[in-house]
N, C-alpha and C positions, 0 to 999 in steps of 0.2 A: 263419367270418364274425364270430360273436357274442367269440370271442376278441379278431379285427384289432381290434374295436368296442371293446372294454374295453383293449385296448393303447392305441388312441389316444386314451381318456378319462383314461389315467392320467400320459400324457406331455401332453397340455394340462392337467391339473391340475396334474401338475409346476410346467408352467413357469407356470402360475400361481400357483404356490404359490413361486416363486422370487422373481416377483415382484411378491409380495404381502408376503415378508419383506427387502424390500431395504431396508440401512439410510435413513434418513430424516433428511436432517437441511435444517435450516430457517438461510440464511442472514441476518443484519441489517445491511443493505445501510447505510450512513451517509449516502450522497450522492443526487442525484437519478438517477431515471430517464432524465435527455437529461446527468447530465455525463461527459464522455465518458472521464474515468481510473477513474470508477466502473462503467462501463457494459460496458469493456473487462476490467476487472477482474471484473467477474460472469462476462462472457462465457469467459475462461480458466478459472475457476470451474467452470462447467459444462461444461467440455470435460472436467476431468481427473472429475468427477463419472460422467460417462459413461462414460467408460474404465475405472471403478472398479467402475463397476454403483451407485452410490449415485442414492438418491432424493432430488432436491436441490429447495428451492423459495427462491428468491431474493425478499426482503423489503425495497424502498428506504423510507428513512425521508426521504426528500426536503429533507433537512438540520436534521432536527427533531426533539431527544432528545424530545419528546413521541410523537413519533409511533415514536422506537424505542423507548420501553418500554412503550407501547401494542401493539406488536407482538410482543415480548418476554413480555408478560401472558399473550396471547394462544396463545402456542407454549406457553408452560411452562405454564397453567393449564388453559388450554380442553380440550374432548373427544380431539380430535385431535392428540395430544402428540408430535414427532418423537423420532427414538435422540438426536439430536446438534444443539444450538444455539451455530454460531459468530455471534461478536458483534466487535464492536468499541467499544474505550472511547473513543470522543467524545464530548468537554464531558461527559468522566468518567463515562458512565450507568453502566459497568462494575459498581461496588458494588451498585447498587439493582435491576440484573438478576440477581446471584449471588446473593442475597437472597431474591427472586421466585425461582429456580431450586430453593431449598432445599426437602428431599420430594417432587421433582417426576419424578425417575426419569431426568431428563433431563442430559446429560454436555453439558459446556460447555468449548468452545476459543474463546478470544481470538485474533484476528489485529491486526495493523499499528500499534495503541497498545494496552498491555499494561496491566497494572495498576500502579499508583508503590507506591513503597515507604512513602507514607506509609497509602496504599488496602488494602495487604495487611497493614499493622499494626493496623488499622482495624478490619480483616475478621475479617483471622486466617483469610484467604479458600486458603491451602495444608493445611487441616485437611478441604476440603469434599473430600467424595468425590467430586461431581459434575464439576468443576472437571480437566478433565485436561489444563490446560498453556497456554504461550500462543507465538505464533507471530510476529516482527516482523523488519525489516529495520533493517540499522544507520543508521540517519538520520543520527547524529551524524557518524560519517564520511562520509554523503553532502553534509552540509552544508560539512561540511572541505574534501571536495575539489572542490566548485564553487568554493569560494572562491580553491584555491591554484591553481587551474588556471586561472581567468578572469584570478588576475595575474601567472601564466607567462605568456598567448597575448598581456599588456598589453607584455609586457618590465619590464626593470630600470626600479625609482626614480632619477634623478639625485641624486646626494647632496643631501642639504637639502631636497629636493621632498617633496611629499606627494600621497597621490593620492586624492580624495573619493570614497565609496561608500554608496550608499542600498541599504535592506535589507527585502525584504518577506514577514514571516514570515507563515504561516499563521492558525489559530484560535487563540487565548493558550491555550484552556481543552483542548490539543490535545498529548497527550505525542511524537505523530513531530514535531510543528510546533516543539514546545520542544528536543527533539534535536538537529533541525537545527539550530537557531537555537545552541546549544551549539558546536556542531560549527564555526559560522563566528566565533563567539567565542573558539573554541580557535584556531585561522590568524589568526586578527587579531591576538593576541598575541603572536605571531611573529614579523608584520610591523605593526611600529608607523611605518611610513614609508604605512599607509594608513588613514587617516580614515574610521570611521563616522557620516556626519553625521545619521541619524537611520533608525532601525526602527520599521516600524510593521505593523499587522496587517491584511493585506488579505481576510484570512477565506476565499484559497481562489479567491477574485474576481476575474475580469478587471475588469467594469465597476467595482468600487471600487479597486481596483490601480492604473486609470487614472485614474480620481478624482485618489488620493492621490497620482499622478504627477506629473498636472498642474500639483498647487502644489508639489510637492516638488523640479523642474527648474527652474520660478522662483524658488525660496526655495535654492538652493544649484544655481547657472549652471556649474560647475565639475566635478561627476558626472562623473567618467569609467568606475566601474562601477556596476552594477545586481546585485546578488545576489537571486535569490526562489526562493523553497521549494515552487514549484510553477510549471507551465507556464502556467495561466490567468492568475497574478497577472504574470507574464513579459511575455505576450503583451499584458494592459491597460496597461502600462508603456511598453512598445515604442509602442505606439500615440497615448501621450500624446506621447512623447520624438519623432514623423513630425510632433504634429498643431504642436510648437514649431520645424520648419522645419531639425533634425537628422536624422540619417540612423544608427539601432541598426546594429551590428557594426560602424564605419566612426567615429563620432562619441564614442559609446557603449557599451562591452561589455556583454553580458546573460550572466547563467548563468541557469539552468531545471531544477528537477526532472518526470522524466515522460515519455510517449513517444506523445502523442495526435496524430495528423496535422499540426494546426497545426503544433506545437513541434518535430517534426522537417521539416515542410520549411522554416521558420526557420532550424536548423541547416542543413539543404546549402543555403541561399541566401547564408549569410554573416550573418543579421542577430543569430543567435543563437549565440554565442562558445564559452558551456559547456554540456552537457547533461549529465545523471547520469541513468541511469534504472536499471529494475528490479521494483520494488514492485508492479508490478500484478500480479506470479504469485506473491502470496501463498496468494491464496486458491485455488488452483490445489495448492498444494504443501500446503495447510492440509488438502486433501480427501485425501491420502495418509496421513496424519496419523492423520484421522478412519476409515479404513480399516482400518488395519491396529490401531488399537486396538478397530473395532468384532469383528476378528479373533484380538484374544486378546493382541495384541502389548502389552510394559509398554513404549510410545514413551519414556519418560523414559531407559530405559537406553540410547536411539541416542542420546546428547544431551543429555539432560537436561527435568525439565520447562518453565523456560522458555526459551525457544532465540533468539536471532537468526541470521538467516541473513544473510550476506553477499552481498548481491544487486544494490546501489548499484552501480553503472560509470560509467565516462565512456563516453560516444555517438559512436565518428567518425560522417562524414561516411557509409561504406558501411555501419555498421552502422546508420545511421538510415534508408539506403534498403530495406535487406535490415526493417527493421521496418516499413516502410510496407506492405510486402506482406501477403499473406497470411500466418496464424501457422503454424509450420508444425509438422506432427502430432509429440506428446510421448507415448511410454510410459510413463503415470504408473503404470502395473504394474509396471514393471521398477524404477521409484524405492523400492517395500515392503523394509520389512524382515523381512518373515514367512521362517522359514527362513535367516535371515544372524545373523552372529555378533555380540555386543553392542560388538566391535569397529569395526563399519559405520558408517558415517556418512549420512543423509541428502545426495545430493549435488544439494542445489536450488541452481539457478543459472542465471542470463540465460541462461548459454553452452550450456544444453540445448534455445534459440530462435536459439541465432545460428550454429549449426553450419552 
């Protein structure tokens, strides 16, 4: 008896001694609590977290670099210091967090905007040991192909015509916002038979999106697309463009980044022309990442240490339905590279949710 007693005092200490050492890592959420790309994007987050065995605590900074390097202070200084703090560099906190991280014990991954090159000349922020890499989607290309495909589904220019286009990038202070924005810069040049009549920065915003829609349909009648760098600013625009007595997808073309309920039944309704999405399994693919180097793995030689991952697509019609559904379950174990050759590639990609 007094054996059974101490067998099973040492398999519950085990497994609390398992997990009681399960990595920890503290994410810094940039967006609010109720927005739902950010919301979505924690939630996949903490799916592949779980599957990994990682100890995850999700930190929204409710669109407030005060309040993310407040929390950022907090992870890297305080009592309670996690293995791993993924961040994101919005309105650039990036520097002044790697900084605060420095003798902190704590390893740092970047997701979705990465550090610029003039921030790591700055830093000299690839000498910190703590610093193990950064994780981002190609924006640039996602901002290209909303563009070329909203004026594929438009058709051909008639000779001599031109075709008006209003453009609504993100936060300026915001490096996927400026990607994109590149991205549709690069296709406009292409086709100089269409006119930019004016970009502005809707910060992310539906209600300011529709703001700036509103006098932006009366100050250029003519609009025939919409481009925007995100599904909120999309969807405030579309709304402006009903409240002027047109009719989005029919009067109007929109493109959209993103994959939040509104923005894909847009798309199967017809009012929404182009969709690109992806990005929200970043931080989902960032906690594999985080894994296998809490594992002994050196990640830089799958790839390198700063990576983009190609994860932008166009959206039909079925795969916007098959997204509305439930997510459906991911072997984020089977994605490690622990025991694979430096041959291996990381293979993150939509197409491991739309099977």
């Amino acid at each position: 008896m007094l054996k059974v007693l101490i067998a099973c005092v040492w398999l519950v200490g085990s497994a609390y001694g398992a997990m009681a050492h399960a990595t920890s890592v503290v994410f810094l959420n940039p967006g609010t609590s109720t927005e739902t790309f950010w919301v979505s994007y924690a939630q996949f987050t903490q799916a592949a977290a779980k599957d990994l065995g990682l100890s995850l605590r999700v930190r929204y900074s409710e669109r407030s670099a005060e309040n993310t390097l407040a929390q950022a202070r907090e992870a890297l200084q305080g009592a309670q210091r996690p293995d791993y703090l993924v961040l994101v560099n919005e309105q650039y906190v990036a520097p002044q967090i790697l900084r605060l991280a420095q003798g902190s014990g704590v390893k740092l991954l970047i997701v979705n905007n990465a550090l610029t090159a003039d921030q790591v000349q700055l830093l000299d922020a690839r000498n910190d040991a703590g610093w193990i890499g950064s994780l981002v989607a190609d924006d640039e290309r996602a901002g290209y192909l909303m563009f070329t495909d909203l004026l594929r589904q438009h058709g051909p220019v008639a000779t001599g015509q031109t075709l008006d286009l209003l453009a609504f990038s993100g936060a300026k202070h915001t490096p996927a916002a400026q990607r994109r924005e590149q991205g549709l810069r690069r296709a406009l040049a292409e086709h100089p038979d269409v006119r930019l009549r004016q970009l502005v920065y809707g910060e992310w915003s539906r209600q300011r999106a529709f703001e700036q829609a509103t006098q932006l349909f009366k100050r250029y009648p003519q609009t025939a697309l919409v481009w925007s760098a995100n599904d909120e600013m999309a969807l405030g625009a579309m709304q402006a463009l009903q409240g002027s007595g047109r009719v989005p997808g029919k009067d109007v073309l929109f493109s959209a980044v993103n994959s939040s309920p509104d923005i894909l039944k847009a798309r199967l309704d017809g009012r929404l022309t182009t969709l690109v999405a992806g990005h929200f399994t970043l931080g989902g693919w960032a906690m594999v990442l985080v894994n296998d180097d809490a594992k002994g793995v050196d990640i830089s030689a799958y790839g390198g240490r700063d990576r983009q991952a190609a994860l932008f697509q166009l959206i039909d019609g079925d795969q916007a339905q098959r997204l509305l559904g439930p997510t459906p379950p991911v072997d984020f174990r089977a994605l490690s590279a622990v025991g694979k050759p430096t041959s291996y590639r990381y293979p993150f990609s939509l197409h491991l949710l739309l099977r």
